[in-house]
N, C-alpha and C positions, 0 to 999 in steps of 0.2 A: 504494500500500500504506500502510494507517493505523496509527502503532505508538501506545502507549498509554503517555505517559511519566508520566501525572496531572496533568499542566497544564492547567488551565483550559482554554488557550489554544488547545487541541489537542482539545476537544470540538467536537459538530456545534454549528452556529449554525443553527435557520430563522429563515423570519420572517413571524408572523399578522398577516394586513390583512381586514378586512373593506368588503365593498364594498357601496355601492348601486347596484343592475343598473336601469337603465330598461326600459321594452316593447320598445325600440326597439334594446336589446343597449348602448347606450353603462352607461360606467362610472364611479362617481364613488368617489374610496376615505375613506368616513367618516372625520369630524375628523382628516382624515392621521396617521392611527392604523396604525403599525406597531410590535409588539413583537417584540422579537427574544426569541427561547426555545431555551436550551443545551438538549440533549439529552446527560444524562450516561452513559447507556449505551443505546446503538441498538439493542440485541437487548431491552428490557425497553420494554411500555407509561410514558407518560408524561402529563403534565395541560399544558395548554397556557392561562393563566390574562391575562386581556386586562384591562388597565384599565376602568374604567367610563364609559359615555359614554351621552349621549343624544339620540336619531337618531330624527327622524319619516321615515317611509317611506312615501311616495303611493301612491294605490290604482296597482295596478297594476306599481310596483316589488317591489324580492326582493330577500333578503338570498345574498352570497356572500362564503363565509370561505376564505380562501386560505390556503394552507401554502407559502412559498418558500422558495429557496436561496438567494438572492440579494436584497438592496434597495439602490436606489443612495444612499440617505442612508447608510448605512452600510456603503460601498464602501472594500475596502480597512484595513477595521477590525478586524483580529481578537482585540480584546479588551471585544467586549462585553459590556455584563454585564445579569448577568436580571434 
């Protein structure tokens, strides 16, 4: 049960990574680029805003942007900040 005291600290955490997919299914996670993005209120839309970076993608790779729970760099962290 999530109670809502206005602490920061006490909002969701995800966390955007973008990957390059090969043909082949393996996975490589561009410039080890993960942001972490507070969500201040769960029940409202939100923007999810990634650093700038620049990534050649070979014929035949694809782009995959993920939304997680969880990243082990920032394991244990519950004061990150956006």
């Amino acid at each position: 049960r999530a109670q809502n005291s206005g602490d920061a600290s006490d909002k969701l955490v995800l966390f955007a990574k973008v990957y390059d997919v090969a043909p082949d299914g393996s996975r490589k996670l561009v410039n080890r680029l993960v942001s972490p993005v507070r969500v201040p209120d769960v029940t409202r839309p939100f923007t999810v805003e990634l650093p700038g970076i620049v990534h050649r993608y070979e014929k035949g790779h694809r782009l995959e942007f993920v939304i997680a729970a969880s990243d082990t760099a920032y394991f244990g962290n519950r004061g990150v900040k956006p």
